[in-house]
mmJSON file of the N, C-alpha and C atoms, coordinates in Angstrom:
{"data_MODEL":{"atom_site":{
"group_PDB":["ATOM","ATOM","ATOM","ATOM","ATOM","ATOM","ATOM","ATOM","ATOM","ATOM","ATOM","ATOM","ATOM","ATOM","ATOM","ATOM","ATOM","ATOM","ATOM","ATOM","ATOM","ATOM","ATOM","ATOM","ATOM","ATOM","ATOM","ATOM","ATOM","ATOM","ATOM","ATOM","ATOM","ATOM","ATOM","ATOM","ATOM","ATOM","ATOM","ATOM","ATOM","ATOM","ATOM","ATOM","ATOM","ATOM","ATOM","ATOM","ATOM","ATOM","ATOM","ATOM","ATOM","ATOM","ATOM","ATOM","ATOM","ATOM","ATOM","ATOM","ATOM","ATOM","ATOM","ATOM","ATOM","ATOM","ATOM","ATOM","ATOM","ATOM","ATOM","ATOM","ATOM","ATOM","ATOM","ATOM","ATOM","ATOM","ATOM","ATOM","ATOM","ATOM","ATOM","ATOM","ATOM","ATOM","ATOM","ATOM","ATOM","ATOM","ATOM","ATOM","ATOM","ATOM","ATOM","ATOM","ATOM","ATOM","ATOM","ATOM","ATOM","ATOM","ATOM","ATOM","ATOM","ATOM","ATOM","ATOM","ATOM","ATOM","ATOM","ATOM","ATOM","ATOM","ATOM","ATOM","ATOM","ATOM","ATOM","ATOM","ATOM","ATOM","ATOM","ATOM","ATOM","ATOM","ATOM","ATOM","ATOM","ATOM","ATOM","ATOM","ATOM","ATOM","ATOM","ATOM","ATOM","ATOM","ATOM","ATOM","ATOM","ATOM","ATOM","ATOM","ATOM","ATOM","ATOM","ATOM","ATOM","ATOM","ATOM","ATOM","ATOM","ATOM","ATOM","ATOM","ATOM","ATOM","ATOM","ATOM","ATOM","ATOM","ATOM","ATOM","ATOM","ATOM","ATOM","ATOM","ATOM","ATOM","ATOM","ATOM","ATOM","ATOM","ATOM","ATOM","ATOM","ATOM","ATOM","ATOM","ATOM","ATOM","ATOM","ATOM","ATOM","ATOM","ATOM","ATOM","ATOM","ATOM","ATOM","ATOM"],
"id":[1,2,3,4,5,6,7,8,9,10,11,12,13,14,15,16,17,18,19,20,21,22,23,24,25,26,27,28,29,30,31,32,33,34,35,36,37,38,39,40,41,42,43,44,45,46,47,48,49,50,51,52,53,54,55,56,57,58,59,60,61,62,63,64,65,66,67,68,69,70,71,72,73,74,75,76,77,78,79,80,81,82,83,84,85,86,87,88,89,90,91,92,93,94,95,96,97,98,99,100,101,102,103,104,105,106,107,108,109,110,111,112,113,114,115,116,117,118,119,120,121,122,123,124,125,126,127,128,129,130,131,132,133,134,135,136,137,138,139,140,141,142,143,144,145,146,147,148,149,150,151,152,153,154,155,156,157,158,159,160,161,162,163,164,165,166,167,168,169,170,171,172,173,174,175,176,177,178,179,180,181,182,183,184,185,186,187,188,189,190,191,192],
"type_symbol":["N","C","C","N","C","C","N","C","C","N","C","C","N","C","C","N","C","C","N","C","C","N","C","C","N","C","C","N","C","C","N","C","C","N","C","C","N","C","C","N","C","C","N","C","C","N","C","C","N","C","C","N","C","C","N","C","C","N","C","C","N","C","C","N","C","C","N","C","C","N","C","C","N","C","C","N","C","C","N","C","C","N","C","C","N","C","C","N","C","C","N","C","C","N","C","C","N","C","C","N","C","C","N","C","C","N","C","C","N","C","C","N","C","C","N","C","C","N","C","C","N","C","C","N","C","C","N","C","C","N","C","C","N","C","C","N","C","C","N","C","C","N","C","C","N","C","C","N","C","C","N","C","C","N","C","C","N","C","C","N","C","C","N","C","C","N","C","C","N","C","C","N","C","C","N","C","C","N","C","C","N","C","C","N","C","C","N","C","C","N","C","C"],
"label_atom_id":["N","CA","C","N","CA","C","N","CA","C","N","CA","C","N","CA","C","N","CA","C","N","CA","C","N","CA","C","N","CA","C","N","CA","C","N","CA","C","N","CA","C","N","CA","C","N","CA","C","N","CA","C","N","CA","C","N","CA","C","N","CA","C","N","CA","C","N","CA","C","N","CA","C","N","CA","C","N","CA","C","N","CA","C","N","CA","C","N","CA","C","N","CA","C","N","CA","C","N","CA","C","N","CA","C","N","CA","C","N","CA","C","N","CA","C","N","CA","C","N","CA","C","N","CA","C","N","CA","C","N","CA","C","N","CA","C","N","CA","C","N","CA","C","N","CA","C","N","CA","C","N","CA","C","N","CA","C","N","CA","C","N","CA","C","N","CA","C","N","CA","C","N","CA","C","N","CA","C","N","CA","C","N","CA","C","N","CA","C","N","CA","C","N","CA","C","N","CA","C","N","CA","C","N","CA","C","N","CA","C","N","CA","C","N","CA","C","N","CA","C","N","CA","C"],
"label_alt_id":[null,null,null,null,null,null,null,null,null,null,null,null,null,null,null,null,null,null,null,null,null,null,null,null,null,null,null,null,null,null,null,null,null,null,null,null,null,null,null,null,null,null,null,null,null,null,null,null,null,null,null,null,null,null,null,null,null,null,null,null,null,null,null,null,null,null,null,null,null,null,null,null,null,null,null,null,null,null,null,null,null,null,null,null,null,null,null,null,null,null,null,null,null,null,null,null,null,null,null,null,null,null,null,null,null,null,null,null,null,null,null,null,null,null,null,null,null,null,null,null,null,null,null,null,null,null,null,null,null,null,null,null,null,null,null,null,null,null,null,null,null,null,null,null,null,null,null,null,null,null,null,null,null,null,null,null,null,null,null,null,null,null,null,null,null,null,null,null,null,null,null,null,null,null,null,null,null,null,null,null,null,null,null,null,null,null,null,null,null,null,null,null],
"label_comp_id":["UNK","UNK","UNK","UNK","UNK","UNK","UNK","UNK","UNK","UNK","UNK","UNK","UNK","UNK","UNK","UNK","UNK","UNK","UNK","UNK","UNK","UNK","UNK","UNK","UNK","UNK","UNK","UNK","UNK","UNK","UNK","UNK","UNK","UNK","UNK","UNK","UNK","UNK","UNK","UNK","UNK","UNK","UNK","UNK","UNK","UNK","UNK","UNK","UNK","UNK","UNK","UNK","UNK","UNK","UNK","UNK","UNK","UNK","UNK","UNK","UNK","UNK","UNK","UNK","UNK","UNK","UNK","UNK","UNK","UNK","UNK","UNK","UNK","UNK","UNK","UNK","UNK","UNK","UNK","UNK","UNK","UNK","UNK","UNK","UNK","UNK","UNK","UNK","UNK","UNK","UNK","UNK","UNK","UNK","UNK","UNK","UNK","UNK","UNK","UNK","UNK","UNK","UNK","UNK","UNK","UNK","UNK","UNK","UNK","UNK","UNK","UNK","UNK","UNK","UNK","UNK","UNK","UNK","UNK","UNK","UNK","UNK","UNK","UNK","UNK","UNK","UNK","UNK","UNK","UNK","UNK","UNK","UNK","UNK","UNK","UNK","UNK","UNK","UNK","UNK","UNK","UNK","UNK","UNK","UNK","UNK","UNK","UNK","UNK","UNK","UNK","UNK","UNK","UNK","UNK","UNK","UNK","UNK","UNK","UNK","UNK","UNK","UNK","UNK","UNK","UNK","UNK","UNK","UNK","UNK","UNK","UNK","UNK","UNK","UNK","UNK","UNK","UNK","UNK","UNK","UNK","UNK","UNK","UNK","UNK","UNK","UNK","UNK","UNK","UNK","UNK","UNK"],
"label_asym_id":["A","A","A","A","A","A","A","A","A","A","A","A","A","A","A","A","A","A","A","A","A","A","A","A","A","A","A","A","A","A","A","A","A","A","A","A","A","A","A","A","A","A","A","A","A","A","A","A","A","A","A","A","A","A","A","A","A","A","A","A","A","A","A","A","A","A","A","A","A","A","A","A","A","A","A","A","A","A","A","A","A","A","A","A","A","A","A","A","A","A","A","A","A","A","A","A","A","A","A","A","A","A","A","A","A","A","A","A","A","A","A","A","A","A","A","A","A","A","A","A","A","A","A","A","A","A","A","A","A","A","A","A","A","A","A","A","A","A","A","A","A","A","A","A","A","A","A","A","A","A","A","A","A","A","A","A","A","A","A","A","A","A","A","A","A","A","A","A","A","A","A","A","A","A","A","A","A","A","A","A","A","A","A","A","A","A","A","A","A","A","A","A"],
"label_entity_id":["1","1","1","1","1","1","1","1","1","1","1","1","1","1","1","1","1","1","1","1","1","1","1","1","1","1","1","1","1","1","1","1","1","1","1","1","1","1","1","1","1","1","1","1","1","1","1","1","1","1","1","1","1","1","1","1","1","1","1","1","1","1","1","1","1","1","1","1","1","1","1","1","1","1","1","1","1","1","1","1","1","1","1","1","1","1","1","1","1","1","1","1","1","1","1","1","1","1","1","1","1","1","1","1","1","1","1","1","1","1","1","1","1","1","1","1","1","1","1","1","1","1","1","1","1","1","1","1","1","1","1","1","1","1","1","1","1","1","1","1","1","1","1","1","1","1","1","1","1","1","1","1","1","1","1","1","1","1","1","1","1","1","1","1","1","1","1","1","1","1","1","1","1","1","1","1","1","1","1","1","1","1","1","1","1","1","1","1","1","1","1","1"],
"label_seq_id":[1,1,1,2,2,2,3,3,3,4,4,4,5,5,5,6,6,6,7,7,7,8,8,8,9,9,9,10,10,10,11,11,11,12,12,12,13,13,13,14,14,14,15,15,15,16,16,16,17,17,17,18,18,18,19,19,19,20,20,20,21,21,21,22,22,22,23,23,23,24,24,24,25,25,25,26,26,26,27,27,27,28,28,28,29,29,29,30,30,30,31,31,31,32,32,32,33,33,33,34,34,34,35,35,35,36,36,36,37,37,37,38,38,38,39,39,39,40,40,40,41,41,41,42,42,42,43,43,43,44,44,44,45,45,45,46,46,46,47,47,47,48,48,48,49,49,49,50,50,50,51,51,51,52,52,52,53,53,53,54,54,54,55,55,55,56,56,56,57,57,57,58,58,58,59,59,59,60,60,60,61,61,61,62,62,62,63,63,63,64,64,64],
"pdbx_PDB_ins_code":[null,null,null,null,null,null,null,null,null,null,null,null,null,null,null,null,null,null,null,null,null,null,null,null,null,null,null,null,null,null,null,null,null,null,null,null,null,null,null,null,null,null,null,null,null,null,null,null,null,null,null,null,null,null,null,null,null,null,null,null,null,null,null,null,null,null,null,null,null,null,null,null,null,null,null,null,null,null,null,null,null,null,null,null,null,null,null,null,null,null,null,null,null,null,null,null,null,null,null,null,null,null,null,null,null,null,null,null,null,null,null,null,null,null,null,null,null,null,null,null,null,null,null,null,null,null,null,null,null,null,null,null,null,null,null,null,null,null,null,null,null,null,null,null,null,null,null,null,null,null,null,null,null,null,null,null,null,null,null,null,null,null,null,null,null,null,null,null,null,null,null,null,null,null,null,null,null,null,null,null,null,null,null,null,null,null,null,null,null,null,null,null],
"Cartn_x":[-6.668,-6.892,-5.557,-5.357,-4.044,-4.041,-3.281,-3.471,-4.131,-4.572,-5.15,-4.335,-3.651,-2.534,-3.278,-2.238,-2.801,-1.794,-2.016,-0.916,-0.502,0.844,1.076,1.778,1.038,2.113,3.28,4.18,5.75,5.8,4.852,5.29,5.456,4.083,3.613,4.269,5.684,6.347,7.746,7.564,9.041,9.027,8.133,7.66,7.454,6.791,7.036,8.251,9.167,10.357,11.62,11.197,12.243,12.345,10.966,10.746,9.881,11.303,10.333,9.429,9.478,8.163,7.219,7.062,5.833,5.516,6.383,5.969,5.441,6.037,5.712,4.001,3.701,2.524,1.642,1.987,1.208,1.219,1.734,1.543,1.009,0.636,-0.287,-1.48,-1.757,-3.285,-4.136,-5.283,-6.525,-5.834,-6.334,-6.38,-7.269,-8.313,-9.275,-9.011,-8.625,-7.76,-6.307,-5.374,-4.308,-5.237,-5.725,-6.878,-7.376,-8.022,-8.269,-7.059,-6.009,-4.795,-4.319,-4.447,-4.384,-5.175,-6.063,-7.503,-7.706,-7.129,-6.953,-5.635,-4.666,-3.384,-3.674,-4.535,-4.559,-5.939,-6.525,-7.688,-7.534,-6.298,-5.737,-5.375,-6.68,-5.879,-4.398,-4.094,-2.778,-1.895,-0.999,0.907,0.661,0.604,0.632,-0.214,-1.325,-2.422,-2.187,-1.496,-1.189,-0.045,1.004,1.974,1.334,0.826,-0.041,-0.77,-1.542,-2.383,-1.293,-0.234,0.765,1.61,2.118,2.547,1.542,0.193,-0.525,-1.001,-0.984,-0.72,0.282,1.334,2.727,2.994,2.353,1.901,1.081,-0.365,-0.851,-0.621,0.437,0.903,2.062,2.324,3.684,3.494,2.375,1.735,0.536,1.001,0.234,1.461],
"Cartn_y":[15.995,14.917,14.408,13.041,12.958,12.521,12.488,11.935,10.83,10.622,8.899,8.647,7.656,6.597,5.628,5.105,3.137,2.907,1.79,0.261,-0.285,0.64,-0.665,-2.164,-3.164,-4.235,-4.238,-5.559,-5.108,-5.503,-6.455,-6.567,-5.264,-4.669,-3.517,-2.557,-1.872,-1.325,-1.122,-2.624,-3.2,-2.614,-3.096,-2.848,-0.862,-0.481,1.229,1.283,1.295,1.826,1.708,0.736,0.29,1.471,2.317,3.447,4.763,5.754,6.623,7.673,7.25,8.058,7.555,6.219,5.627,5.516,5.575,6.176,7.698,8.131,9.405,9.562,8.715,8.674,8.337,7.297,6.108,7.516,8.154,9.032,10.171,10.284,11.565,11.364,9.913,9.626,9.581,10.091,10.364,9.046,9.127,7.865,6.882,7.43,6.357,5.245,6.163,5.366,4.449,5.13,4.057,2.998,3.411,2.174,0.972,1.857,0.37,-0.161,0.293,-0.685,-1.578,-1.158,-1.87,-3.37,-3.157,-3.793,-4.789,-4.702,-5.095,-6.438,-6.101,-6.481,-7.398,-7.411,-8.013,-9.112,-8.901,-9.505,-11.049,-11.294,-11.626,-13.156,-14.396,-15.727,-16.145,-16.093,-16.845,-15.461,-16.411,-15.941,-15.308,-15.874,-15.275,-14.227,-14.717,-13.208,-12.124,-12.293,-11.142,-10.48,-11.448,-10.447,-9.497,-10.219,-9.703,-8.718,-8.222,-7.518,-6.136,-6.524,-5.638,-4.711,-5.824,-5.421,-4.497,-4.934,-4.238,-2.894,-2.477,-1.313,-0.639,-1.409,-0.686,0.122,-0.569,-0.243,0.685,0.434,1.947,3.188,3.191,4.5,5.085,4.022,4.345,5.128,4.635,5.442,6.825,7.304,8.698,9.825],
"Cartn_z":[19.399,18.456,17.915,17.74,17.327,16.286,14.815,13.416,12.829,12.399,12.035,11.527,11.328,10.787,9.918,9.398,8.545,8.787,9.407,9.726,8.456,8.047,6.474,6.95,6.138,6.96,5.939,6.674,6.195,4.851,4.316,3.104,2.02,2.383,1.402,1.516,2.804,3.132,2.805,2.621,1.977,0.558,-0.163,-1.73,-2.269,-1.066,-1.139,-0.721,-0.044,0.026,-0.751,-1.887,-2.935,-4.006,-3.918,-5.023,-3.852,-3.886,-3.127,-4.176,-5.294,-6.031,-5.239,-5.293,-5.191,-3.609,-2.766,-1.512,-1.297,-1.924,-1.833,-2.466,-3.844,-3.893,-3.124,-2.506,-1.545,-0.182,0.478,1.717,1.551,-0.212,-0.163,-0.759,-0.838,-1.007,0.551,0.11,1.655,2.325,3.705,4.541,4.314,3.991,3.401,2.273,1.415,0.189,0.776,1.342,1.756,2.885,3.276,4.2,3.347,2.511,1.33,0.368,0.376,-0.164,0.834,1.911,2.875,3.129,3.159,3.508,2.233,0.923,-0.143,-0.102,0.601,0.783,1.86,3.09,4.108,4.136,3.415,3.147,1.584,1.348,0.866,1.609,1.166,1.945,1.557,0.455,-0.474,-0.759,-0.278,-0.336,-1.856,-3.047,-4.017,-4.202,-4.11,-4.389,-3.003,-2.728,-1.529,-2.321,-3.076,-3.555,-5.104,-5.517,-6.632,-6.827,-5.208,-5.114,-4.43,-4.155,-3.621,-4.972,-6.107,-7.123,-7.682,-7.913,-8.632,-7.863,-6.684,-5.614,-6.472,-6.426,-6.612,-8.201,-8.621,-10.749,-10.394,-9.851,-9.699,-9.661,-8.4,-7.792,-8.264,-9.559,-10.375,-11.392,-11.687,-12.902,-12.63,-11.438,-10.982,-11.085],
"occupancy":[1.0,1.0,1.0,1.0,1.0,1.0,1.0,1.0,1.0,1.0,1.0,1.0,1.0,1.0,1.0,1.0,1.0,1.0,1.0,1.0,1.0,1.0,1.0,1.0,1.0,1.0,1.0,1.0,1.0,1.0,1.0,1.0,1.0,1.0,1.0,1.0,1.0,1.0,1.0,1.0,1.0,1.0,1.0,1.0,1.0,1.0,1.0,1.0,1.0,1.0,1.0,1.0,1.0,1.0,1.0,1.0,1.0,1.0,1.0,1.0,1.0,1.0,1.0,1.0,1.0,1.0,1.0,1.0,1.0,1.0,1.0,1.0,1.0,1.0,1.0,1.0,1.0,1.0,1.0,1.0,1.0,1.0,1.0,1.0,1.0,1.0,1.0,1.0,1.0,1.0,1.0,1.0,1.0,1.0,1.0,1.0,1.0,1.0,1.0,1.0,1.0,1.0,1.0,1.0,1.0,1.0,1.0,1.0,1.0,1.0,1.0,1.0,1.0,1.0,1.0,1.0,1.0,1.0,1.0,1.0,1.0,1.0,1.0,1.0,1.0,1.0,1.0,1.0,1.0,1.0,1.0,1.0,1.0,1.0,1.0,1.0,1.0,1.0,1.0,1.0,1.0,1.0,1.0,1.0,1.0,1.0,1.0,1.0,1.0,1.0,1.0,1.0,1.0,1.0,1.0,1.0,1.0,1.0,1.0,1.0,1.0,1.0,1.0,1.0,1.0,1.0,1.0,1.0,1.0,1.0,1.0,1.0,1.0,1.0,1.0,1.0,1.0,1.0,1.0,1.0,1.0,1.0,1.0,1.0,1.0,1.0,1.0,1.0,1.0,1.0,1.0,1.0],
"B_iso_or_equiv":[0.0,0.0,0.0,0.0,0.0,0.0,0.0,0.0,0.0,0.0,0.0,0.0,0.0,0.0,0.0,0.0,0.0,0.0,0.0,0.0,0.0,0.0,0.0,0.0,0.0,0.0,0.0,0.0,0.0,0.0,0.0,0.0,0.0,0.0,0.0,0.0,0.0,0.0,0.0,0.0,0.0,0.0,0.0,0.0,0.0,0.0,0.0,0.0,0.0,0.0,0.0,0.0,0.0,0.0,0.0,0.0,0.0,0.0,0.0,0.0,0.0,0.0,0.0,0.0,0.0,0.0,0.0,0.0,0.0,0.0,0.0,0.0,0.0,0.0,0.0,0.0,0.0,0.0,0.0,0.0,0.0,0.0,0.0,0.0,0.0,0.0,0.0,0.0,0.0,0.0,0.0,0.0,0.0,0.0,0.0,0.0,0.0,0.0,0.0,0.0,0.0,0.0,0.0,0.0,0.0,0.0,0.0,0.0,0.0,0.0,0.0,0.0,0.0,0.0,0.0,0.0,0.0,0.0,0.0,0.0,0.0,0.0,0.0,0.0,0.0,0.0,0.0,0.0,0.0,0.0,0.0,0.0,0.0,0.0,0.0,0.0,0.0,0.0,0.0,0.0,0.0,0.0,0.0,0.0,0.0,0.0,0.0,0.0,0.0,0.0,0.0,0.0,0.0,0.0,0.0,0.0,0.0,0.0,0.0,0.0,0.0,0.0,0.0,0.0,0.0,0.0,0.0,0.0,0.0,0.0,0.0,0.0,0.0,0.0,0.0,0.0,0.0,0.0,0.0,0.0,0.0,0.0,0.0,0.0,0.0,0.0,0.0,0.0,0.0,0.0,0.0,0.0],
"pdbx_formal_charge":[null,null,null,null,null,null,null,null,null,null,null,null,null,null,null,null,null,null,null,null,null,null,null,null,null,null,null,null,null,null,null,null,null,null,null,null,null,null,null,null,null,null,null,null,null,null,null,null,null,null,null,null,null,null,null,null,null,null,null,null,null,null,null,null,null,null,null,null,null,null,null,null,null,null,null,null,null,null,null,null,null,null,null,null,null,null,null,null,null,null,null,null,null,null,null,null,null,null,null,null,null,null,null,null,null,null,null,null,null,null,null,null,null,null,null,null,null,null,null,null,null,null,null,null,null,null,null,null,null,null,null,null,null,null,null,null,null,null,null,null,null,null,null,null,null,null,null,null,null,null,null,null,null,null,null,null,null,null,null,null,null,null,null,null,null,null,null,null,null,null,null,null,null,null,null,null,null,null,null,null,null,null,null,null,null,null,null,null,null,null,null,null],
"auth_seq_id":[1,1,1,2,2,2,3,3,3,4,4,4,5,5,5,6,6,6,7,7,7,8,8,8,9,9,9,10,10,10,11,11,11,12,12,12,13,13,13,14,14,14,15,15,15,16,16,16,17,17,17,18,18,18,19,19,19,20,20,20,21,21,21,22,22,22,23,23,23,24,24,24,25,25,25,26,26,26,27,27,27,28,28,28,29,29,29,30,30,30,31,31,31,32,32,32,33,33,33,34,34,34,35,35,35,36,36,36,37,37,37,38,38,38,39,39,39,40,40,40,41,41,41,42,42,42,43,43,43,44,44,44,45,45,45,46,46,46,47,47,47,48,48,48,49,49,49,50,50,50,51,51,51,52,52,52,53,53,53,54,54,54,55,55,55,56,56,56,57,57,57,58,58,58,59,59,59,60,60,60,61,61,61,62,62,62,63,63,63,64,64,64],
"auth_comp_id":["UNK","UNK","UNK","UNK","UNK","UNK","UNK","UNK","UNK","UNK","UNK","UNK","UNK","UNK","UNK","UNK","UNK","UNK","UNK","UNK","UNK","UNK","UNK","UNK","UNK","UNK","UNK","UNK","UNK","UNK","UNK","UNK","UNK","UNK","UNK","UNK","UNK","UNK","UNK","UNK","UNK","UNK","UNK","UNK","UNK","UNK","UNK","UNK","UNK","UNK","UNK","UNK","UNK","UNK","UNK","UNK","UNK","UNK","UNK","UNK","UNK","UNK","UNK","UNK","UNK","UNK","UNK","UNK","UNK","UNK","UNK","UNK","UNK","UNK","UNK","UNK","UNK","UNK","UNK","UNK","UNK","UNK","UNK","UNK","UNK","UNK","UNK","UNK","UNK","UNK","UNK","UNK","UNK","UNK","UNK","UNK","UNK","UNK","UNK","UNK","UNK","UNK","UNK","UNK","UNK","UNK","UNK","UNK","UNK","UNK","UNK","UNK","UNK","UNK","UNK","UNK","UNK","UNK","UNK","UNK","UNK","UNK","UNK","UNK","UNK","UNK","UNK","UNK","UNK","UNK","UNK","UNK","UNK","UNK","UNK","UNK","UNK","UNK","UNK","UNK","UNK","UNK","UNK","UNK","UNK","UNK","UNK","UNK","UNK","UNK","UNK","UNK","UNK","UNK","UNK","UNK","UNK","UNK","UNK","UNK","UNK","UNK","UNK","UNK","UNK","UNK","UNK","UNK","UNK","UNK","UNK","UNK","UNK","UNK","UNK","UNK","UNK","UNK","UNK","UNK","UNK","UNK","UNK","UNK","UNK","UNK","UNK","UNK","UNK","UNK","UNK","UNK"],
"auth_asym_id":["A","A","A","A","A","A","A","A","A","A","A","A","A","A","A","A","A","A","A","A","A","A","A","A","A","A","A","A","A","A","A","A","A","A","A","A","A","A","A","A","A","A","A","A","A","A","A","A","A","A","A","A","A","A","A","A","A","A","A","A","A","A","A","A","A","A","A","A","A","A","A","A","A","A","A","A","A","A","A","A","A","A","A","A","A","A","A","A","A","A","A","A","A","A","A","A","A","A","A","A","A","A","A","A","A","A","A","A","A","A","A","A","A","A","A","A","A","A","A","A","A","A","A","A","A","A","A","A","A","A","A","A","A","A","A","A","A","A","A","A","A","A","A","A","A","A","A","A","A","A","A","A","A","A","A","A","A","A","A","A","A","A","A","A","A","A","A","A","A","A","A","A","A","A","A","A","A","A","A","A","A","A","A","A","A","A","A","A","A","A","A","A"],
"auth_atom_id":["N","CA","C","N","CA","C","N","CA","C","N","CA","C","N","CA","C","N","CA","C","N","CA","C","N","CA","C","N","CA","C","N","CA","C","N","CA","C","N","CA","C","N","CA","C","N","CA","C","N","CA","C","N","CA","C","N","CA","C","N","CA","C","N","CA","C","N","CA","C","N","CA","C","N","CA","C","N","CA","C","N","CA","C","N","CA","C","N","CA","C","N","CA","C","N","CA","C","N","CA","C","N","CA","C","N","CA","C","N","CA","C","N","CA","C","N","CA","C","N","CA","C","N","CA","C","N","CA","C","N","CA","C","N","CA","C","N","CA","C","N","CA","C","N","CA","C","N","CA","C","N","CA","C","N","CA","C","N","CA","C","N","CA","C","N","CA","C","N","CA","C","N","CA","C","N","CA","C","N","CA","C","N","CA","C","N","CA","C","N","CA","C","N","CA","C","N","CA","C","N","CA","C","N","CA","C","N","CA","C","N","CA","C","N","CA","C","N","CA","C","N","CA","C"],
"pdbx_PDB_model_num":[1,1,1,1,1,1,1,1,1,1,1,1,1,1,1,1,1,1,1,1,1,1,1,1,1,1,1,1,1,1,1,1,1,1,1,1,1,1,1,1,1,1,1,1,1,1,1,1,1,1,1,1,1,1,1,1,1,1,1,1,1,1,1,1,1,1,1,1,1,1,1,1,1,1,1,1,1,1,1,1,1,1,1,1,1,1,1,1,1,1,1,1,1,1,1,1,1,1,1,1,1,1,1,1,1,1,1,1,1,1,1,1,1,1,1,1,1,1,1,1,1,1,1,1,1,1,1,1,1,1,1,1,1,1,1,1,1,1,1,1,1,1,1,1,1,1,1,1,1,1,1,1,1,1,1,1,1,1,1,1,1,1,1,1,1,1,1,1,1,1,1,1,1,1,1,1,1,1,1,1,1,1,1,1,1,1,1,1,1,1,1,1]
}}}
């Protein structure tokens, strides 16, 4: 069996790697859960509410 992964796209990648707390949060939540930040982030028609919904990811996992 080989690992299940989530495809982060680059924005949301970019934004975790500026703070490795918050990467570090973001890679030890279930897959299911980083699936739906995902799915949250990509499901997103507008440039703005895509960054919005990324920031507010990023506040989340800041405050764990």
């Amino acid at each position: 069996l080989e690992p299940r992964t989530v495809d982060v796209p680059d924005d949301l990648a970019a934004a975790l790697a500026e703070n490795p707390g918050v990467r570090a949060a973001f890679d030890a939540l279930s897959n299911s859960v980083r699936k739906e930040h995902v799915r949250q982030v990509e499901s997103a028609k507008a440039e703005e509410t895509r960054n919005r919904r990324i920031a507010n990811i990023i506040a989340k996992l800041g405050e764990e």
